[in-house]
PDB file of N, CA, C and O in Angstrom, chain B, residues numbered from 101:
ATOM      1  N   UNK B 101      22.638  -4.738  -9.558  1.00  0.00           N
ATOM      2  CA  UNK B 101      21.446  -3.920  -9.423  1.00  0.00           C
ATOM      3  C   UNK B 101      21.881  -2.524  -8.973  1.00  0.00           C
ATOM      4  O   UNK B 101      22.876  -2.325  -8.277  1.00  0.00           O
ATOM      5  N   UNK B 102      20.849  -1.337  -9.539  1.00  0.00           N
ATOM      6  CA  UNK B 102      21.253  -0.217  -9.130  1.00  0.00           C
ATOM      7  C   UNK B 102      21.213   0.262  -8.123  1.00  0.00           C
ATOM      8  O   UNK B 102      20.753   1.278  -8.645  1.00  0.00           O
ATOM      9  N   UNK B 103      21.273   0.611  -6.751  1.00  0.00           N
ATOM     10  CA  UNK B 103      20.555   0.593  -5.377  1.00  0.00           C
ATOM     11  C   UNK B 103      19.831   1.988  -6.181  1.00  0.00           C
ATOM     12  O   UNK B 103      18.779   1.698  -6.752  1.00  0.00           O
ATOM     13  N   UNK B 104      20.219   3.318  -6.286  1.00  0.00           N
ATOM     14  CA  UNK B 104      19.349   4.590  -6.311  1.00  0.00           C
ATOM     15  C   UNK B 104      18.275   4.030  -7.250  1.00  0.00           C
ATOM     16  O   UNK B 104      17.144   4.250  -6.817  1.00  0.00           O
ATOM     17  N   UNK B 105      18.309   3.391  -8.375  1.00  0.00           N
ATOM     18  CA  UNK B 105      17.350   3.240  -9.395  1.00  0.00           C
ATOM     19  C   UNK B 105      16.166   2.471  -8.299  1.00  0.00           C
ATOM     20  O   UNK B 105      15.235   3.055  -7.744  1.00  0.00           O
ATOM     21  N   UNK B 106      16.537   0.915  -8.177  1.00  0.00           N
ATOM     22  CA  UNK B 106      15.638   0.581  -7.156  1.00  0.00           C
ATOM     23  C   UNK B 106      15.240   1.480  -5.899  1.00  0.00           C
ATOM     24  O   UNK B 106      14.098   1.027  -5.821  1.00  0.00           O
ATOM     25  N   UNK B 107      15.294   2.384  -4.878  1.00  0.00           N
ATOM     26  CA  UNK B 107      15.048   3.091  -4.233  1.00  0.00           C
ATOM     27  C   UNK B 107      14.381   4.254  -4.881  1.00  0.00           C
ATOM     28  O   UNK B 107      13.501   4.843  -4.254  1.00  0.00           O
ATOM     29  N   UNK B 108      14.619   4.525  -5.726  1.00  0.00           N
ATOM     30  CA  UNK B 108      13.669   5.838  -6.660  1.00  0.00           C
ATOM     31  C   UNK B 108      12.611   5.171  -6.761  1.00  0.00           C
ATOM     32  O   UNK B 108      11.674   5.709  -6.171  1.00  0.00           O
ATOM     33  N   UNK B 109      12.210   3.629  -7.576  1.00  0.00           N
ATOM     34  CA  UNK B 109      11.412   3.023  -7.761  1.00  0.00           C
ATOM     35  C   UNK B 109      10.330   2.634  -6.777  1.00  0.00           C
ATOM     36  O   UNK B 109       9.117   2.835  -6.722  1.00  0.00           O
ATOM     37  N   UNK B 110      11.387   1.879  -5.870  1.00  0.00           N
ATOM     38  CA  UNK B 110      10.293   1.851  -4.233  1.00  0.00           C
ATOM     39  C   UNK B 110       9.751   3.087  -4.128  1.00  0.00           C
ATOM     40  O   UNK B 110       8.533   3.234  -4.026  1.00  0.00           O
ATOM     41  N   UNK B 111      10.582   4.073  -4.141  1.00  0.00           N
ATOM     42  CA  UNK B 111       9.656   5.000  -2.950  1.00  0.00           C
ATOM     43  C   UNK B 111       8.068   5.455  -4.027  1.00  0.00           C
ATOM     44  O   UNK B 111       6.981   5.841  -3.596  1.00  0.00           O
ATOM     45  N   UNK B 112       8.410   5.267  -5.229  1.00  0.00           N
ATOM     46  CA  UNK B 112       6.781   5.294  -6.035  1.00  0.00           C
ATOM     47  C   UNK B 112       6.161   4.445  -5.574  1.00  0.00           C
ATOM     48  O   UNK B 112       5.011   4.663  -5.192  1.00  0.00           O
ATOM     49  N   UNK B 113       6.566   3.591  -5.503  1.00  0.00           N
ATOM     50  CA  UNK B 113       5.584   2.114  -5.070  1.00  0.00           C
ATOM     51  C   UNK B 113       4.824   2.741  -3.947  1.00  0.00           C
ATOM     52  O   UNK B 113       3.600   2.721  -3.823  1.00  0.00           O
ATOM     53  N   UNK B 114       5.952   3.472  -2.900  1.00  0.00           N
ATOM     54  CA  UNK B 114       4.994   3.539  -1.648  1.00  0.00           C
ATOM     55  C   UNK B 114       4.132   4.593  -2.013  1.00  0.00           C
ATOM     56  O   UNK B 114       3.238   4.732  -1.178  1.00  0.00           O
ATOM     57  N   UNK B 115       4.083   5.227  -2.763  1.00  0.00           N
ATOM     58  CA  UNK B 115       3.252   6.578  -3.526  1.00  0.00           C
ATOM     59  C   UNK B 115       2.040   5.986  -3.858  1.00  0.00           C
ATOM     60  O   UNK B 115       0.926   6.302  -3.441  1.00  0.00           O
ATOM     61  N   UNK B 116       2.426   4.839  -4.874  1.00  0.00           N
ATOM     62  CA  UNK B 116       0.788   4.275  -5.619  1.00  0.00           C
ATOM     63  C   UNK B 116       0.363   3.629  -4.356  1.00  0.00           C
ATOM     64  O   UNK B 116      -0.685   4.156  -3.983  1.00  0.00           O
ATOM     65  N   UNK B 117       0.704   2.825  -3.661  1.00  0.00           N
ATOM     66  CA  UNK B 117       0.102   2.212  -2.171  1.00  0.00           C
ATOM     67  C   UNK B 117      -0.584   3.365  -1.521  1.00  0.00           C
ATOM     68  O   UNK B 117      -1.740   3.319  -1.099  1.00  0.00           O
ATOM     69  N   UNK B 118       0.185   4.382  -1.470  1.00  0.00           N
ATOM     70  CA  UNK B 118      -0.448   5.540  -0.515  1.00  0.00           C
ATOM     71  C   UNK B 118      -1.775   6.071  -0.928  1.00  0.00           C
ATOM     72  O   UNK B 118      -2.675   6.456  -0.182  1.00  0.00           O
ATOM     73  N   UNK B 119      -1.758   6.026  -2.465  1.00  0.00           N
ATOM     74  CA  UNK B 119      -2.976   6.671  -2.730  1.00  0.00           C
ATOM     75  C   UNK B 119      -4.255   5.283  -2.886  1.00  0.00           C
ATOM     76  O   UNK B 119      -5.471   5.454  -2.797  1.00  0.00           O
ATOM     77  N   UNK B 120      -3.676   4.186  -3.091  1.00  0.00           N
ATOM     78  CA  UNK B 120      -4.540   3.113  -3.144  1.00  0.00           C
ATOM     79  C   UNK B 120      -5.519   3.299  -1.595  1.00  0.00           C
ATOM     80  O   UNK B 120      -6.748   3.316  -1.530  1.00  0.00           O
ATOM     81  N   UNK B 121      -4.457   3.436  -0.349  1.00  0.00           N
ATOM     82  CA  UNK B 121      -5.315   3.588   0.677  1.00  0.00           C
ATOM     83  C   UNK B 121      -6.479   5.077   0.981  1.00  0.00           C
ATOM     84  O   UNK B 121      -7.397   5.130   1.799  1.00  0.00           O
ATOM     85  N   UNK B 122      -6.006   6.186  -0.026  1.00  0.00           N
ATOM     86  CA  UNK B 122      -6.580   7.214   0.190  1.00  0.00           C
ATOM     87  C   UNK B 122      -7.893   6.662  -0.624  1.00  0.00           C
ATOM     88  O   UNK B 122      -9.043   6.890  -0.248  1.00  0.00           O
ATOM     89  N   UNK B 123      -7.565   5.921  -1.769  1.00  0.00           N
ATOM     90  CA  UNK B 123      -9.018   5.342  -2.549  1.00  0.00           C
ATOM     91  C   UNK B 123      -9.668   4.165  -1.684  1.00  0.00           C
ATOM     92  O   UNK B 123     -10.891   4.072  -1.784  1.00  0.00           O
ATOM     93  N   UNK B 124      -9.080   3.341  -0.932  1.00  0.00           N
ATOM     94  CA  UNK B 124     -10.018   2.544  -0.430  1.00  0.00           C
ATOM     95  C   UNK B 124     -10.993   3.667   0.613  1.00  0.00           C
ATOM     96  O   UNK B 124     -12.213   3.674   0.442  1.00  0.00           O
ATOM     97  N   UNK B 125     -10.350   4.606   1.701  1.00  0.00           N
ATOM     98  CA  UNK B 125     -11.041   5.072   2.736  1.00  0.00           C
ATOM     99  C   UNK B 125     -12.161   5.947   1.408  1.00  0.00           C
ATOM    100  O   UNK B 125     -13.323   5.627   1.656  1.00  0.00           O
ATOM    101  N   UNK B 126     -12.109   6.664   0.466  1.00  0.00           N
ATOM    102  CA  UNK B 126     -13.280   7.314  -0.153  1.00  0.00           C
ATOM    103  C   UNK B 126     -14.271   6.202  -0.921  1.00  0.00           C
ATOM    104  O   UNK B 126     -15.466   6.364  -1.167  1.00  0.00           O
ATOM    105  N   UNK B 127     -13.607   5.250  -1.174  1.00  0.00           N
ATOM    106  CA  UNK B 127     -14.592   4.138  -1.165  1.00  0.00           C
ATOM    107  C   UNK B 127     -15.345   3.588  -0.416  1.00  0.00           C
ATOM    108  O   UNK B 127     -16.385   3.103  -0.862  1.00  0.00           O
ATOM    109  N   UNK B 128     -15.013   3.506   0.996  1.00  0.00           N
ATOM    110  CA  UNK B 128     -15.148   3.156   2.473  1.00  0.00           C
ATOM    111  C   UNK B 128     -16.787   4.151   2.549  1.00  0.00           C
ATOM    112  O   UNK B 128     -17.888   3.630   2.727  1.00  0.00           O
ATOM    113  N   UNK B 129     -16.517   5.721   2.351  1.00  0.00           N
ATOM    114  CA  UNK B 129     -17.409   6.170   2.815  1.00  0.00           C
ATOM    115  C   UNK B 129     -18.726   6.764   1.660  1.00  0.00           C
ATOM    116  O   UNK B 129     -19.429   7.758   1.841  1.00  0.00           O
ATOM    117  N   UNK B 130     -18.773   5.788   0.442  1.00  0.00           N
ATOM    118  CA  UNK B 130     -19.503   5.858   0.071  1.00  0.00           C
ATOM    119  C   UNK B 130     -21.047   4.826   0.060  1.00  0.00           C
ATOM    120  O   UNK B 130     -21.124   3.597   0.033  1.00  0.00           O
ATOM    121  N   UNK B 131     -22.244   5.935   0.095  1.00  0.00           N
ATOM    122  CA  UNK B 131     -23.374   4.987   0.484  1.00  0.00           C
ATOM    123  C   UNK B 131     -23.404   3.177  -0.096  1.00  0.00           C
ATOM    124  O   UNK B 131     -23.376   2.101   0.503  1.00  0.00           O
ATOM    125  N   UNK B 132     -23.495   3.697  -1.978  1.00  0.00           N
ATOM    126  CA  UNK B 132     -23.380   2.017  -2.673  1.00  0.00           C
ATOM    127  C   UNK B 132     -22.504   1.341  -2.133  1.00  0.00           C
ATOM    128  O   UNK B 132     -22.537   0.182  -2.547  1.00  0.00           O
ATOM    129  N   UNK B 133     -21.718   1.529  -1.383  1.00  0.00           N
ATOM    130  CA  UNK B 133     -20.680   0.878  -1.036  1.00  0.00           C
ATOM    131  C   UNK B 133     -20.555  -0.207   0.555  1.00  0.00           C
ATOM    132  O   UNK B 133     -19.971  -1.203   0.981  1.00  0.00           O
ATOM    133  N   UNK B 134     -21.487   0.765   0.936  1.00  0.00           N
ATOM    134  CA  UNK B 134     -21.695  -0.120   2.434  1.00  0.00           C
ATOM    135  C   UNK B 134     -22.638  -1.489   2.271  1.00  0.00           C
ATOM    136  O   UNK B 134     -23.154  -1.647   1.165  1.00  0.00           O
ATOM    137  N   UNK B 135     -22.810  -2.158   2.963  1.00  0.00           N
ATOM    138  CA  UNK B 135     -23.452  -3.298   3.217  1.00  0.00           C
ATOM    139  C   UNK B 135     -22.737  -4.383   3.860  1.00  0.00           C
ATOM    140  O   UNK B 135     -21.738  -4.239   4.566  1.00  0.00           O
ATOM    141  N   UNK B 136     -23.260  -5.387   3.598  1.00  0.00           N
ATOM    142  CA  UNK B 136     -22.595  -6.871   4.264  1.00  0.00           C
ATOM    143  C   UNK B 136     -21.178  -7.065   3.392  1.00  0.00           C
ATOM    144  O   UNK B 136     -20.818  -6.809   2.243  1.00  0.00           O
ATOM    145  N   UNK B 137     -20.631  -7.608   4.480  1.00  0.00           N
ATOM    146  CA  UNK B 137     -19.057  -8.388   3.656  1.00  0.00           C
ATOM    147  C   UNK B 137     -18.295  -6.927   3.334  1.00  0.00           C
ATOM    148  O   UNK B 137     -17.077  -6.747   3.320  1.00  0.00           O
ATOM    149  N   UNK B 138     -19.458  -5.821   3.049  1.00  0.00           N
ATOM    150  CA  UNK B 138     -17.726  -5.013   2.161  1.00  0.00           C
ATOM    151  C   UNK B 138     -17.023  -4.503   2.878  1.00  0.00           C
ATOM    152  O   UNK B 138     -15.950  -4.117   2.414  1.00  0.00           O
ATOM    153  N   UNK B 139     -17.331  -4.263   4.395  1.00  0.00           N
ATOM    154  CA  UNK B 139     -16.229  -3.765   5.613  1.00  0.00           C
ATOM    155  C   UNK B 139     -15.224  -4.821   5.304  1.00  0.00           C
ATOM    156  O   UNK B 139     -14.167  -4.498   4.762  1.00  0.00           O
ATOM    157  N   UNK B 140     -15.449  -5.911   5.573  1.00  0.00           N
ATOM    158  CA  UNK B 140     -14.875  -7.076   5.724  1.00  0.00           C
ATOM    159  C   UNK B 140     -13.640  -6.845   4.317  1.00  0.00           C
ATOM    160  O   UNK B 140     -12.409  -6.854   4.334  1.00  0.00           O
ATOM    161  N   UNK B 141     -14.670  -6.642   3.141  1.00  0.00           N
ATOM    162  CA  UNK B 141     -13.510  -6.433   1.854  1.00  0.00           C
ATOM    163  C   UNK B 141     -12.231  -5.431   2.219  1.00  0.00           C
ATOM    164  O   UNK B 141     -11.021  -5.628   2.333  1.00  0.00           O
ATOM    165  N   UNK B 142     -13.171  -4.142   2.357  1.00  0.00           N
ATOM    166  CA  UNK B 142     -12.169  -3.028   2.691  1.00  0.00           C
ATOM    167  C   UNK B 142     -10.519  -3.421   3.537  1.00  0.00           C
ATOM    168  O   UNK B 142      -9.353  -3.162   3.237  1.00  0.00           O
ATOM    169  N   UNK B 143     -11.057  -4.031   4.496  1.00  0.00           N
ATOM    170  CA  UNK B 143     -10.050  -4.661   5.591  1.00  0.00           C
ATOM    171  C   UNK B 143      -9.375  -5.383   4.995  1.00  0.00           C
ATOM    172  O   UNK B 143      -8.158  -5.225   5.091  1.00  0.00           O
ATOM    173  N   UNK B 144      -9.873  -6.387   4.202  1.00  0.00           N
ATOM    174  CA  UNK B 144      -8.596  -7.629   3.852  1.00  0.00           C
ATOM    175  C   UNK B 144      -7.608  -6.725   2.328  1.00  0.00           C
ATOM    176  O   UNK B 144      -6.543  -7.152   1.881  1.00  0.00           O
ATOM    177  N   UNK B 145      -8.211  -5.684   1.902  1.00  0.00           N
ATOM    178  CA  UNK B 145      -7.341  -4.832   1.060  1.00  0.00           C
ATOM    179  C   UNK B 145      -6.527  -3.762   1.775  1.00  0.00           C
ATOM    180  O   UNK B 145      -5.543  -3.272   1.221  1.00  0.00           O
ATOM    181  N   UNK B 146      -6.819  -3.479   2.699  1.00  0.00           N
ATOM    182  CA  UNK B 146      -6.417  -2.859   3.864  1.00  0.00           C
ATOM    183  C   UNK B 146      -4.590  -3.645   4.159  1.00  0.00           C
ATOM    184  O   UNK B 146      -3.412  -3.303   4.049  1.00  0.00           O
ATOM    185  N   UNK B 147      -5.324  -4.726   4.535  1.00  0.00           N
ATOM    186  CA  UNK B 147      -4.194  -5.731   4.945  1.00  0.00           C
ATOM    187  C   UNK B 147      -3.168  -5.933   3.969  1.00  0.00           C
ATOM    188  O   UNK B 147      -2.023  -5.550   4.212  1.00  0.00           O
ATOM    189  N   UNK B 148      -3.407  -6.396   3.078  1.00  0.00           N
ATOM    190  CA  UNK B 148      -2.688  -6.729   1.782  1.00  0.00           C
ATOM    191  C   UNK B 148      -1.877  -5.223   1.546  1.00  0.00           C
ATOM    192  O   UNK B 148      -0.693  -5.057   1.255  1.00  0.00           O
ATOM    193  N   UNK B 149      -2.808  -4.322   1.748  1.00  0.00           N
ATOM    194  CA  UNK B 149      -1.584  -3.210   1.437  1.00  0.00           C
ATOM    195  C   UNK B 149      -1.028  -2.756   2.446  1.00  0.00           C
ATOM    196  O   UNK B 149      -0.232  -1.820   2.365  1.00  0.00           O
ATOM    197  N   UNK B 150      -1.375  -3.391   3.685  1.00  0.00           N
ATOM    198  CA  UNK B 150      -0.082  -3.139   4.801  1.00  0.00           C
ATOM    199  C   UNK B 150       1.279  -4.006   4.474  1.00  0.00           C
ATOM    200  O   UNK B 150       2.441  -3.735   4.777  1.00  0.00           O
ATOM    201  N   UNK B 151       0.734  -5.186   3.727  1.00  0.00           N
ATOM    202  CA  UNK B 151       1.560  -6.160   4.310  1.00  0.00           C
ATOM    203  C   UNK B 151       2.294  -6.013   2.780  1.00  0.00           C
ATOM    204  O   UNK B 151       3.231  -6.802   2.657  1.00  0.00           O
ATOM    205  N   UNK B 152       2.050  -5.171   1.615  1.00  0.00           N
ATOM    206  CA  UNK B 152       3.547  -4.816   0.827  1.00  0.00           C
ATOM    207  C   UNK B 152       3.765  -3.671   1.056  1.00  0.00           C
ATOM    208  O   UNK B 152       4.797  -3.261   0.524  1.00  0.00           O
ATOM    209  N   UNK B 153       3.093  -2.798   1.770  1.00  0.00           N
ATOM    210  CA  UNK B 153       4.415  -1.591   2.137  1.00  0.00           C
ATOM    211  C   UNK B 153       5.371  -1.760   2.805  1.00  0.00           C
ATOM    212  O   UNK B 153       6.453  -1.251   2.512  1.00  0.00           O
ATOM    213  N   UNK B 154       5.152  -2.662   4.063  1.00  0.00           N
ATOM    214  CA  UNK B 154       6.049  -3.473   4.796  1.00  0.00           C
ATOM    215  C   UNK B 154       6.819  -3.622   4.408  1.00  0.00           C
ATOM    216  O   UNK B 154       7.698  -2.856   4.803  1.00  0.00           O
ATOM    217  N   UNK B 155       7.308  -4.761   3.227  1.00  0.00           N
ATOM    218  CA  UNK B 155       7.777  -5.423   2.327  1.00  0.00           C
ATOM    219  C   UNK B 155       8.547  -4.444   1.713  1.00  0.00           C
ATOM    220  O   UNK B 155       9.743  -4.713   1.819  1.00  0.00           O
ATOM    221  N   UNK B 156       8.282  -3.201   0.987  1.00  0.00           N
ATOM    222  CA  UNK B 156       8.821  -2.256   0.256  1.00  0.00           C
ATOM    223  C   UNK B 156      10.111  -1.802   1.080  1.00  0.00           C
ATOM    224  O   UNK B 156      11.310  -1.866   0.807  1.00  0.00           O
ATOM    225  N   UNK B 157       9.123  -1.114   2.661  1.00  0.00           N
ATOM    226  CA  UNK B 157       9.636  -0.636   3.634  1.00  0.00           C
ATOM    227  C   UNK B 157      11.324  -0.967   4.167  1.00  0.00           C
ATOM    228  O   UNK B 157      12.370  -0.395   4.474  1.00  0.00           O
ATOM    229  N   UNK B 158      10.683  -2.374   4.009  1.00  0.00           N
ATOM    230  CA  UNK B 158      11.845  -3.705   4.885  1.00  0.00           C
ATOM    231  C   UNK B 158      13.137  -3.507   3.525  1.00  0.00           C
ATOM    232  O   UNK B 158      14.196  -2.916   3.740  1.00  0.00           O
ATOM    233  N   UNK B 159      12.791  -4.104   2.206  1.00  0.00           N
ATOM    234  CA  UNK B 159      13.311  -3.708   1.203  1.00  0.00           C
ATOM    235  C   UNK B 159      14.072  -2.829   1.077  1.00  0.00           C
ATOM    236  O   UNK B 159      15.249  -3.183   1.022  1.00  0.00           O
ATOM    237  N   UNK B 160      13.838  -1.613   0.993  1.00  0.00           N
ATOM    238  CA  UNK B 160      14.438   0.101   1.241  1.00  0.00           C
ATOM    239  C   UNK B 160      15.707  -0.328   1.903  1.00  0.00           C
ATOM    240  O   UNK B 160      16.782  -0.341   1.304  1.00  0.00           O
ATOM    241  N   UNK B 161      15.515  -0.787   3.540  1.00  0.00           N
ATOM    242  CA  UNK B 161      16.088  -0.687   5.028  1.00  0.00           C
ATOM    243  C   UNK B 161      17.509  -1.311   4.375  1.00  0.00           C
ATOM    244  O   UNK B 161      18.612  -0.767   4.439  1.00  0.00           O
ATOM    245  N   UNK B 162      17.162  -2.723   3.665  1.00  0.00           N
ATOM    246  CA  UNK B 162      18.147  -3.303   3.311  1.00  0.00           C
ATOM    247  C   UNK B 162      18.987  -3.153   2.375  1.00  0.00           C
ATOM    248  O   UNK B 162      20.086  -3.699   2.275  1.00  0.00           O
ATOM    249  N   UNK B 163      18.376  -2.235   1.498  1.00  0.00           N
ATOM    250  CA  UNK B 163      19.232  -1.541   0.251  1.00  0.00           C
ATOM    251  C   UNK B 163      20.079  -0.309   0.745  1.00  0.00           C
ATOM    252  O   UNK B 163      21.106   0.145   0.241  1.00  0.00           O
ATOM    253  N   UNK B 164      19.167   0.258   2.221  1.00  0.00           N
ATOM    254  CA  UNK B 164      20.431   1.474   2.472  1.00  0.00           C
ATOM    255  C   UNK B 164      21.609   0.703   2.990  1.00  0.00           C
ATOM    256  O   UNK B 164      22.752   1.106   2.773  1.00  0.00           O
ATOM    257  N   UNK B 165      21.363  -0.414   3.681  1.00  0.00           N
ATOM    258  CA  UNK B 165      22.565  -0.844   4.486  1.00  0.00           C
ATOM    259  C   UNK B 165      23.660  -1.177   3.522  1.00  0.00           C
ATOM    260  O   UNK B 165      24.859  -1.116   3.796  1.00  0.00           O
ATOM    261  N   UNK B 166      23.307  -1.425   2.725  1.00  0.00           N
ATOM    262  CA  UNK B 166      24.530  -1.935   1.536  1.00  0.00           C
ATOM    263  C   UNK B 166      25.241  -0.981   1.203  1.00  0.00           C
ATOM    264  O   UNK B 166      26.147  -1.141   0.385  1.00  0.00           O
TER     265      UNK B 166
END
């Protein structure tokens, strides 16, 4: 495997993640959008994209060490 190719690659990943969260919060603050459960939605997409940037993050850490 290439390490720079994969590491060029991650760091997009964390790009499209980044803007996924800039689209959930403008989703967040739109009127149709509020009601029951969808805080609740927001959050568990919230989560999910904490928990692969992490992943990316952790990923990266271990490709520099090599």
């Amino acid at each position: 495997m290439d390490t720079g190719y994969s590491l060029a690659v991650s760091k997009r990943c964390l790009n499209w993640i980044n803007e996924a969260f800039a689209a959930l919060q403008e989703l967040g603050m739109l009127p149709e959008f509020k009601g029951v459960g969808r805080e609740e939605l927001l959050n568990n997409w919230r989560k999910a994209l904490f928990a692969l940037r992490d992943g990316i993050v952790d990923f990266r850490r271990e490709l520099q060490k090599n």
